[in-house]
C-alpha positions in Angstrom: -1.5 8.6 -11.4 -3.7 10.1 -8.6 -5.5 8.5 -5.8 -6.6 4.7 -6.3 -8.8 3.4 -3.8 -9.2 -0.9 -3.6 -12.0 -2.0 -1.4 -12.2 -5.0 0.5 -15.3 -6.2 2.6 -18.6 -4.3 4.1 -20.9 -1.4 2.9 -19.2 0.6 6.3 -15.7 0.1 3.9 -17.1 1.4 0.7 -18.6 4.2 2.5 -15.2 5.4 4.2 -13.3 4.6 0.7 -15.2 7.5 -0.6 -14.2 9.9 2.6 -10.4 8.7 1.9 -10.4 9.5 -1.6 -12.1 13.0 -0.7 -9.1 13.2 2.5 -6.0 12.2 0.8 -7.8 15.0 -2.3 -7.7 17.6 0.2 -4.3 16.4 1.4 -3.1 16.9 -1.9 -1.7 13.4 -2.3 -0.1 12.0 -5.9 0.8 8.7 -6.9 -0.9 6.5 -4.4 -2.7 3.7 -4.0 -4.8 3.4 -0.7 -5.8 -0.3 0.2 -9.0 -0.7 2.5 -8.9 -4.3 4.2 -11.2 -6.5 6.2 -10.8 -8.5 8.7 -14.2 -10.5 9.2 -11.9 -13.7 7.6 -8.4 -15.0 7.9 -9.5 -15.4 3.9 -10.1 -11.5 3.8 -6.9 -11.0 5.2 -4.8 -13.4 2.7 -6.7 -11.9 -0.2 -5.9 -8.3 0.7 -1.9 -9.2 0.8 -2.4 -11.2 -2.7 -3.5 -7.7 -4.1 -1.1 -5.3 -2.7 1.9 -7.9 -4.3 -0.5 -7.3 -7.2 -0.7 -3.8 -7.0 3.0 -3.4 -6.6 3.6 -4.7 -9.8 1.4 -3.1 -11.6 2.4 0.3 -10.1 6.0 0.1 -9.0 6.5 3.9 -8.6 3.5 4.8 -6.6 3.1 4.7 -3.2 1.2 1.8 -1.2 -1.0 2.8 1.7 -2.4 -0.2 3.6 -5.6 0.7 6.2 -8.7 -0.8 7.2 -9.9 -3.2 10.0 -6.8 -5.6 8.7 -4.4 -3.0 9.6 -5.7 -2.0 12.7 -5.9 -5.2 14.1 -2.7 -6.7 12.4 -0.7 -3.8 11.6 2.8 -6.2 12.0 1.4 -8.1 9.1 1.2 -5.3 6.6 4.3 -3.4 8.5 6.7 -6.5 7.2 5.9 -6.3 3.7 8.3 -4.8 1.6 5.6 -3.7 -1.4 3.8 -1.4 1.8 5.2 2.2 2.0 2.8 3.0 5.0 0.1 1.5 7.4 -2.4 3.3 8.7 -5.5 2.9 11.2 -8.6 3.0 10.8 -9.2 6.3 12.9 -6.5 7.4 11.1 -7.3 6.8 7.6 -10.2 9.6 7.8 -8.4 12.6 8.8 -6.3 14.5 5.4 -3.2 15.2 7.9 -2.8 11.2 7.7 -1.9 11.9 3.9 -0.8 15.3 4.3 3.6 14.5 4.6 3.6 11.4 2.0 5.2 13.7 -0.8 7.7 14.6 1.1 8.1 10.9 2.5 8.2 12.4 6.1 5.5 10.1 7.6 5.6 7.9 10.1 5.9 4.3 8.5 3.0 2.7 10.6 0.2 5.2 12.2 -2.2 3.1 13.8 -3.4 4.3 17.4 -5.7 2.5 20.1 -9.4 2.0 18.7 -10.7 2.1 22.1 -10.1 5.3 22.8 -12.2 7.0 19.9 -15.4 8.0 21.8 -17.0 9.6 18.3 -18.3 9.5 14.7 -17.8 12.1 12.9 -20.5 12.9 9.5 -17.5 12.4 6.8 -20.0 14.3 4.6 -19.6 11.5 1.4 -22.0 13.1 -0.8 -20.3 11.2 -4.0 -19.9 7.2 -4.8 -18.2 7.3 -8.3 -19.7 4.0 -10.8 -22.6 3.6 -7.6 -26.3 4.1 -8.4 -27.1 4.2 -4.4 -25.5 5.7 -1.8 -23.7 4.3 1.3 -24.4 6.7 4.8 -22.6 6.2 7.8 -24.7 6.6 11.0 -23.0 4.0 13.5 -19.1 2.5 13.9 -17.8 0.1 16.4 -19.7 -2.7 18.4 -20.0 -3.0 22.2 -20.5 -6.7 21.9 -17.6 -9.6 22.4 -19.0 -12.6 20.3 -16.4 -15.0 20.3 -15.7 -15.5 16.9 -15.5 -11.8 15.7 -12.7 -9.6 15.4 -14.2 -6.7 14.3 -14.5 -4.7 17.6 -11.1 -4.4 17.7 -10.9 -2.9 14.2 -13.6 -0.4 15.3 -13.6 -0.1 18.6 -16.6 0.5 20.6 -20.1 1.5 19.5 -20.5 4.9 18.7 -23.2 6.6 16.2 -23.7 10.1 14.1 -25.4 12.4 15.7 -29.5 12.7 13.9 -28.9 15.9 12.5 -25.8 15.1 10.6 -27.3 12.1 9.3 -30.3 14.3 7.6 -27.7 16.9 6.2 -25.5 14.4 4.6 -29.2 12.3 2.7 -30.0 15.9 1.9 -27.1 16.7 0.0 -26.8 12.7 -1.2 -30.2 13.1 -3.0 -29.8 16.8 -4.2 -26.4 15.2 -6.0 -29.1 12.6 -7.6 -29.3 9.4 -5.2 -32.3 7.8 -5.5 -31.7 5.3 -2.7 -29.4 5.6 0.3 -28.4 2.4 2.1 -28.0 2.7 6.2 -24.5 1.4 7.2 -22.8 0.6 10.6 -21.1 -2.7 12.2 -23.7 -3.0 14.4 -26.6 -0.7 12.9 -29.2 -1.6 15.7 -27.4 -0.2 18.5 -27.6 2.9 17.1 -28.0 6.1 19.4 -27.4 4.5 22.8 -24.3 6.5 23.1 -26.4 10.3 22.1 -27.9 12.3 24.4 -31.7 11.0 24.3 -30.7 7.7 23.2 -32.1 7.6 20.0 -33.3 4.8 18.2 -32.5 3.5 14.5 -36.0 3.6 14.5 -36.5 7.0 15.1 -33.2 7.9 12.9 -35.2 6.0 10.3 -38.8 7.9 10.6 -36.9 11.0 10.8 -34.8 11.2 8.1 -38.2 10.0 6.0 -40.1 12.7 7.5 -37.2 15.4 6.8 -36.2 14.3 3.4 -39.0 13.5 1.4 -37.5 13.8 -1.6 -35.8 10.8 -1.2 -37.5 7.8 -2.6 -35.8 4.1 -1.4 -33.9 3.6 2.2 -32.3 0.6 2.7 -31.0 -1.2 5.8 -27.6 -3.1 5.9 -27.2 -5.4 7.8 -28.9 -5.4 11.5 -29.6 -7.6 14.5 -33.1 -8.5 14.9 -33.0 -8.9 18.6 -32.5 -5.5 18.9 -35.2 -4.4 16.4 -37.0 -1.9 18.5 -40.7 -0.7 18.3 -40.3 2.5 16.4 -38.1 0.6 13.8 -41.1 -1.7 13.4 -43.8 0.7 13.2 -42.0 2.5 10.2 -41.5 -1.3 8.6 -45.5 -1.5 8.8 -46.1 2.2 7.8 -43.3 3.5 5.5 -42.9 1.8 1.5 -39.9 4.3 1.0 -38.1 1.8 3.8 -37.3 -1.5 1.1 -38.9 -4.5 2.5 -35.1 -6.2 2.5 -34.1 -7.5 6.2 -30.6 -8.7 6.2 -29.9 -10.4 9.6 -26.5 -11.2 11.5 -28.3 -14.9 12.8 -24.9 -16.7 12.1 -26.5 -20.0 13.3 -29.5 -21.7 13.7 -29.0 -23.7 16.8 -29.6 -22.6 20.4 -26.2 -24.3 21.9 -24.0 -23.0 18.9 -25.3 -19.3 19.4 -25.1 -19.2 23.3 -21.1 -20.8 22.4 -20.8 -17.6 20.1 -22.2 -15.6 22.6 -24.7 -14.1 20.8 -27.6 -12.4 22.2 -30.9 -14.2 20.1 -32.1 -17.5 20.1 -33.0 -19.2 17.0 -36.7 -18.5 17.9 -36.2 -15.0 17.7 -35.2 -15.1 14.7 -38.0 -16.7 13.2 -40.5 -14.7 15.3 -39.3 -11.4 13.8 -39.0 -13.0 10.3 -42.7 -13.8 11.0 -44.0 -10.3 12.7 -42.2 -8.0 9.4 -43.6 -10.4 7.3 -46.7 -10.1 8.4 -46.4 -6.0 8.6 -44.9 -6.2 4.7 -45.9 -9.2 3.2 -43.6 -8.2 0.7 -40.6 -8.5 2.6 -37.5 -10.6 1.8 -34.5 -12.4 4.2 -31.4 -12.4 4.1 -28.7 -13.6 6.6 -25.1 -14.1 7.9 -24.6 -18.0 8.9 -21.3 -19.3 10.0 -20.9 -23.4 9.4 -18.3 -25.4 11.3 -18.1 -23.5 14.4 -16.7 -24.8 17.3 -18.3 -27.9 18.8 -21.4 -28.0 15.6 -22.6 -31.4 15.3 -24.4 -32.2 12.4 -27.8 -32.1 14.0 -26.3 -28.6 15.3 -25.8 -27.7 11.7 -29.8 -29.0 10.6 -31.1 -26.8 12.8 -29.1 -23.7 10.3 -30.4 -25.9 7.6 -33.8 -25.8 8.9 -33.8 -22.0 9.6 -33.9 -21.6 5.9 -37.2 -22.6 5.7 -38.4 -22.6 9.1 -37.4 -18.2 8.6 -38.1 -18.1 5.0 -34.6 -17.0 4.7 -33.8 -16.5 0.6 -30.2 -15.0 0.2 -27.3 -16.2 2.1 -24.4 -14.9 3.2 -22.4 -18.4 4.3 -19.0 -18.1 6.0 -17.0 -20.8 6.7 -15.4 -20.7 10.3 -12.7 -19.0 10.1 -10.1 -18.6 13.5 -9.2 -15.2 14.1 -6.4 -14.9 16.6 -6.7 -13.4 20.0 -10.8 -14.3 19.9 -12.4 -16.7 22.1 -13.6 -19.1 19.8 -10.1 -19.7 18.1 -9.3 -21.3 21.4 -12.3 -23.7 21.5 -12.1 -27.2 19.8 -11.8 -27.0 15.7 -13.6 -29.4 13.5 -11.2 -28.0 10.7 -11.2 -25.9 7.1 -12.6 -29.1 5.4 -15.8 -29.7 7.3 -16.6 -26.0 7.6 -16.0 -25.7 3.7 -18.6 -29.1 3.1 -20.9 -27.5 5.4 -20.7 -24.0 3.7 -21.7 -25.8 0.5 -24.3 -27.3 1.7 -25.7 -24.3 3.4 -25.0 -22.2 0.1 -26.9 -24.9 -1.9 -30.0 -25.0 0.2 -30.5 -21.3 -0.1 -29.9 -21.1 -4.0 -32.9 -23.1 -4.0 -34.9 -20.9 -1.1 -34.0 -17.9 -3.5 -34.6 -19.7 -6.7 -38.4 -20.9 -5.4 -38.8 -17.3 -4.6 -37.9 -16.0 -7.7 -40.2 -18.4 -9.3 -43.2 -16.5 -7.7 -42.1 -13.6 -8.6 -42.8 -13.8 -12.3 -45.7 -12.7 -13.6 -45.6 -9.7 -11.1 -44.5 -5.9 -11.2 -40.8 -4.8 -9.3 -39.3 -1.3 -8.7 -36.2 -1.4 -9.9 -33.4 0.8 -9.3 -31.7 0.7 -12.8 -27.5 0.1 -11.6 -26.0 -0.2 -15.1 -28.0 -0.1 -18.9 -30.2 -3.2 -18.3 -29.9 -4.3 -14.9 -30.9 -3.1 -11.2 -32.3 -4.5 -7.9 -35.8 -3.9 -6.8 -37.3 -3.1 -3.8 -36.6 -6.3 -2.1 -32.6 -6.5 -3.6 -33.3 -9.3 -6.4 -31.4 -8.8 -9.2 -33.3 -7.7 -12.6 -31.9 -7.7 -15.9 -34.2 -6.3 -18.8 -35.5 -8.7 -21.4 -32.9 -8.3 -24.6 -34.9 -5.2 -26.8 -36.8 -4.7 -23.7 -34.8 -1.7 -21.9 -35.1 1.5 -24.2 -32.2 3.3 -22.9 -35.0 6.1 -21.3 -33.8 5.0 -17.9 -30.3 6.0 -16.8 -28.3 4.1 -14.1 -29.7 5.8 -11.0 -33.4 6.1 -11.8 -36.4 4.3 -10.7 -38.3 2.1 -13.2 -41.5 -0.8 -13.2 -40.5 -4.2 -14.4 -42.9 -6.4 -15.2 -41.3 -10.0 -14.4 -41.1 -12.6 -17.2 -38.3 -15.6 -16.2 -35.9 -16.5 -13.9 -32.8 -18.8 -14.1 -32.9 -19.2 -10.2 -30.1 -16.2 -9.8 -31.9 -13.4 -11.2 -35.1 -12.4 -12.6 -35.9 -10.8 -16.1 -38.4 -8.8 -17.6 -39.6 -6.0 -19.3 -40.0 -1.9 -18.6 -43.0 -0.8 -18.5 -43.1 2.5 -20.3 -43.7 4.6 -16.9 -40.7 5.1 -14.8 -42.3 4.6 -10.7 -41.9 7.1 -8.7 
């Protein structure tokens, strides 16, 4: 056995996964199984034990490496069980010396080091993402902000970002090695560049790595904070189609009250008013958002209002998350209204925007999508809805990474069907 890699949580994960499996390469490592854990969830946390006790029976002789936001946050948790032979941080887990001494079992047990103090990014230089048709790029780790629910800037530490130049090498070499779409990734994307000299933009990251690497055909945001949206960003929304007209925003509520508890820097009308404004730049353009239910002091007319943002932001794929209380954050301290109502009000969040994407999907037939073709038969297009190819309808021309016209035909409310048109889009 060589080098196993088991990913839990964000795009930013997946990304460093890859640099792991090309560190622990370099480091020569043998027998080992490397788990990358999350932290966004007490649940994230509980499933990422469940699968190292799984992992250890499955592979009793190799070695168990536990990392990620999880570890670095909790590393007593991972420290005390008996199937993990070491824990490492997250600063840690990118650097081949961390992996270097395993085979001759002369590492420290738990290497896990204060987050604060990294002041950089480094490029990891991930030009390869085995069983992915698009690529993940680093260009921002760590948050500044405190919300009080999150405890993710203790996992990463403070904001930092990739310097510009590093950022257009790495797309370079992603799309010479055949990536037809690269996805932006951070933990808080839109603060990008306030920490380089010039203080860059994501905007201006975004029209310069279009300008410089026009071979590249799709770009894609994760997820980003609208509030900090900032004019250059919104000119190359208006101006650039090689940017995907997919917005996935980090709202977490719709009410006023609830989001000044959480601390969070947007009102629920800002949401809506940049919902409106890229809208009206790409008409085109689809929603997506993180919304917590059962926070902390929510009443029900506190949870409408999320309810209402659905529609009220023409918001069309959820990301729902049940409160969750993360020790040592402000908000586990605050009043609970309990696992049970934050569950109800999860599925009723859930619900209402399976039918917000289901409506949307319904006017989508009849028209023409780019697809990025993922696996024979099946691909997102431009605005991340899931297409599978009529049955007969996909020749087998189009290989998993290339770019193809679907003409819609049907939905079933979770994904969309159709049929290739015989000229692949460029």
């Amino acid at each position: 056995m060589a080098i196993d890699v088991v990913t839990f949580g964000c795009r930013l994960n997946a990304y460093e996964s890859e640099a792991i499996k090309a560190r622990a390469g370099e480091a020569q490592l043998q027998n080992a199984v490397v788990v990358n854990t999350c932290a966004v969830t007490a649940e994230a946390v509980r499933q990422s034990r469940q699968a190292i006790r799984k992992l250890r029976r499955e592979h009793p002789g190799a070695r168990i490496i536990v990392t990620g936001c999880a570890a670095q946050t909790e590393p007593e948790t991972y420290a005390a069980m008996p199937e993990v032979d070491a824990v490492l941080g997250n600063q840690e887990k990118l650097t081949a010396a961390a992996y270097a001494d395993f085979g001759q079992g002369a590492s420290e047990r738990v290497r896990v080091n204060d987050i604060m103090s990294v002041r950089e990014t480094a490029p990891q230089m991930v030009d390869h993402f085995e069983g992915r048709a698009r690529a993940f790029l680093q260009v921002q780790n760590g948050c500044d902000h405190r919300c009080t629910f999150c405890i993710i800037p203790y996992g990463r530490g403070n904001s930092r970002s990739v310097p510009m130049g590093a950022v257009v090498e790495e797309a370079r070499r992603l799309v010479e090695n055949g990536f037809a779409e690269i996805v932006l990734t951070g933990v808080d994307l839109t603060s990008y560049g306030a920490d380089l000299p010039g203080w860059p933009s994501l905007g201006q990251l975004v029209a310069r790595l279009l300008k410089l690497v026009p071979d590249l055909k799709r770009l894609r945001l994760s997820s980003i904070d609208s509030i900090e949206a900032d004019a250059a960003l919104m000119r190359v929304i208006a101006e650039e189609e090689r940017l995907m007209p997919h917005f996935h925003l980090s709202a977490q509520s719709g009410d006023d009250l609830i989001l000044k508890r959480m601390k969070r820097r947007h009102s629920r009308a800002d949401t809506i008013a940049f919902c409106d404004e890229v809208r009206r730049l790409r008409p085109d353009a689809a929603f997506g958002a993180d919304l917590i239910t059962g926070f902390p002091t929510e009443s029900e007319e506190m949870f409408q209002n999320s309810l209402n943002l659905v529609d009220d932001a023409g918001l069309t794929q959820l990301h729902v998350f049940p409160f969750s209380p993360r020790k040592g954050t402000p908000a586990a301290r605050m009043p609970q209204l309990g696992t049970g109502l934050a569950k109800e009000r999860g599925a009723r969040l859930r619900a209402k925007g399976d039918a917000a994407r289901a409506a949307r999907f319904q006017q989508m037939i009849g028209g023409t999508q780019s697809v990025l073709v993922e696996k024979p038969g099946f691909g997102h297009s431009a605005c991340f809805a899931p297409i599978a190819f009529e049955d007969g309808a996909f020749d087998g021309s189009a290989l998993p990474g290339s770019i193809v016209s679907v003409v819609i035909a049907a939905t079933d409310g979770i994904r969309l069907t159709g049929r290739q048109q015989e000229s692949a889009a460029a």
